[in-house]
C-alpha positions in Angstrom: 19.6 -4.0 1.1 22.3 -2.0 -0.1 22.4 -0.4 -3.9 25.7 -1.9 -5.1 24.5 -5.1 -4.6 25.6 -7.4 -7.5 23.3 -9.7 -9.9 24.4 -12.4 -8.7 23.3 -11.4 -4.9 19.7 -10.4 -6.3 19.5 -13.8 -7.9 20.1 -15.6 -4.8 17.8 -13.5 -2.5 14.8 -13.7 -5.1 15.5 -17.5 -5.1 15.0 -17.4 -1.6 11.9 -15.0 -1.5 10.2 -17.6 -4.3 10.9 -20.5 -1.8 8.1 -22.4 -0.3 5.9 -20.5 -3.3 7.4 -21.9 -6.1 7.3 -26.0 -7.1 10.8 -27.4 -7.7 14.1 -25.6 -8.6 13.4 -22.2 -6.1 14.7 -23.9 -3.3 17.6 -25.8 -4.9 19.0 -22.5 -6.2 18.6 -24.1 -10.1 16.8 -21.2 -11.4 18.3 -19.8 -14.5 17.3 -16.6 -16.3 14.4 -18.3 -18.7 12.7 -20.2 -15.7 8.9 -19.1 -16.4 7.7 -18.8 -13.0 4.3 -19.4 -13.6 5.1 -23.0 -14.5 6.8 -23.2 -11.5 3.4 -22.3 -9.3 3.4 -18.9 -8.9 -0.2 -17.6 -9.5 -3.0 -14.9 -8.5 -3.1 -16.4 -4.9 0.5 -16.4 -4.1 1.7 -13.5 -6.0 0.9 -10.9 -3.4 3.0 -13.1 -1.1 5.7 -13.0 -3.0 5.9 -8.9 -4.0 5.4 -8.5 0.0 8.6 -10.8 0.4 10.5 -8.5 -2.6 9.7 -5.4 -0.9 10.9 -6.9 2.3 14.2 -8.2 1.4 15.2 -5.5 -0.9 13.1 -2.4 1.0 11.1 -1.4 -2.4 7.6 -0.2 -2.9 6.3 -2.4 -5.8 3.5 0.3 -7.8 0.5 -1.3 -9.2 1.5 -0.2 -12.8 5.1 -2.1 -12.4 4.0 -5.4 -11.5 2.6 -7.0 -14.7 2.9 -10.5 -16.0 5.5 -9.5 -18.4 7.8 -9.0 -15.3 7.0 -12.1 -13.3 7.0 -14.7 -16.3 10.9 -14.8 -16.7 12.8 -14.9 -13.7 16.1 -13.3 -15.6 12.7 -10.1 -15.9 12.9 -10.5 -12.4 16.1 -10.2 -11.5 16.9 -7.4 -14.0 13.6 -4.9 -12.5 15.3 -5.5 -9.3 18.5 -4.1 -10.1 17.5 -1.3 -12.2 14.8 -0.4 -9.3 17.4 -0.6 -6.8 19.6 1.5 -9.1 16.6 4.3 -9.5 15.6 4.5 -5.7 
């Protein structure tokens, strides 16, 4: 994916990359920027899933050290490492 891609864009795609993991609002696009994504499903057993889908769509290399709870309990967390990762690299 391109670097000047907008919020909004990284939003949409991390909806998408959370669908068929997450329960509920993922794949109805109702995700707003306090959604805790753990109470929507995602766990230990699909959370490599998901950072493989990330890396995929958005052509990152998540470290060990960057992917904490912290960063995957908020999806607005989320959406914001995204941008500033795509903004770094």
């Amino acid at each position: 994916m391109r670097a000047n891609i907008t919020t909004h864009e990284i939003s949409r795609t991390l909806q998408t990359c959370l669908a068929g993991l997450a329960e509920g609002g993922a794949e109805s696009g109702r995700l707003d920027d306090d959604t805790n994504l753990f109470e929507l499903g995602i766990d230990a057993m699909n959370m490599p899933e998901l950072v493989a889908r990330i890396e995929e769509r958005f052509g990152l290399m998540l470290t060990q050290q960057e992917m904490s709870a912290q960063l995957f309990a908020r999806f607005g967390r989320l959406v914001d490492f995204v941008r500033q990762k795509m903004a770094d690299e």
